[in-house]
LUMSEFI-416695 format. One record per residue (C-alpha): residue number from 1; z negated, x, y negated. Coordinates in steps of 0.1 Angstrom, whole numbers. Example, Ala and Ser with C-alpha at 12.3 -4.5 7.8 and 13.67 -1.06 7.14 Angstrom:
<site num="1" w="-78" u="123" v="45"/>
<site num="2" w="-71" u="137" v="11"/>
***
This chain:
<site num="1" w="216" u="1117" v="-909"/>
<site num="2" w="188" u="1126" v="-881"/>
<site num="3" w="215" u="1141" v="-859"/>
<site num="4" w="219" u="1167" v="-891"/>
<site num="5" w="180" u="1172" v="-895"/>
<site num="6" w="184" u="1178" v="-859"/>
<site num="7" w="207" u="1204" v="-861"/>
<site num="8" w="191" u="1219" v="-892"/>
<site num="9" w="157" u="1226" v="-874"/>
<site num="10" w="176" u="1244" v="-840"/>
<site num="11" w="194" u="1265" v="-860"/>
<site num="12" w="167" u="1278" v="-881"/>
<site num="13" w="141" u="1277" v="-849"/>
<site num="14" w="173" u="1306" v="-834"/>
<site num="15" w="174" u="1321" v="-864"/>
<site num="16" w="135" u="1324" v="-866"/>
<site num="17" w="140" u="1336" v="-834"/>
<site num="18" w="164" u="1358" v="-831"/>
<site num="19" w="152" u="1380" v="-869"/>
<site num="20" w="112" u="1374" v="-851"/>
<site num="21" w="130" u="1393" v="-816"/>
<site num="22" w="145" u="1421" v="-837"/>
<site num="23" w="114" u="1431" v="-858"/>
<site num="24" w="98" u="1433" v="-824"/>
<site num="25" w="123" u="1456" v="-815"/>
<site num="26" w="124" u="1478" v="-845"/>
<site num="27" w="86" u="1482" v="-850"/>
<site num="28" w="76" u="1485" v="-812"/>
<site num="29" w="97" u="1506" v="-794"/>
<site num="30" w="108" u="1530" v="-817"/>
<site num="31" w="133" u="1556" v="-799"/>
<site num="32" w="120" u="1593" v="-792"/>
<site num="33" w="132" u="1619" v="-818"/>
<site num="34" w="156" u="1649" v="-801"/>
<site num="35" w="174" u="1674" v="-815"/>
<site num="36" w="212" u="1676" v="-807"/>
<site num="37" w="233" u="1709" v="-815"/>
<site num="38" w="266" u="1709" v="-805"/>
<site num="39" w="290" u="1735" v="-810"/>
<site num="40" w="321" u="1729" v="-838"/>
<site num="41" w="357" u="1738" v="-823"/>
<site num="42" w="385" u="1755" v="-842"/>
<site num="43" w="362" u="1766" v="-873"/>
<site num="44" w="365" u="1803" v="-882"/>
<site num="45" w="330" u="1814" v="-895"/>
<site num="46" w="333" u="1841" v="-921"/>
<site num="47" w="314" u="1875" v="-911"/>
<site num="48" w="307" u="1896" v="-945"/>
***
């Protein structure tokens, strides 16, 4: 029984630390915005 206890607390201390790690990334080091055009092949655009 401790040897499951055991592994009970390192999973949930990787899993603490693992969701803790990618809040860190998602809240600090949010990517620059760009704007991206890129032309569309093989569409005929209709000219009135």
């Amino acid at each position: 029984m401790p040897s499951l206890i055991r592994f009970i607390v390192v999973i949930g201390v990787l899993a603490g630390f693992v969701s803790g790690s990618l809040y860190v990334l998602a809240v600090y080091f949010e990517p620059e915005q760009k704007q991206i055009s890129t032309p569309l092949r093989n569409i005929k655009l209709k000219r009135n």
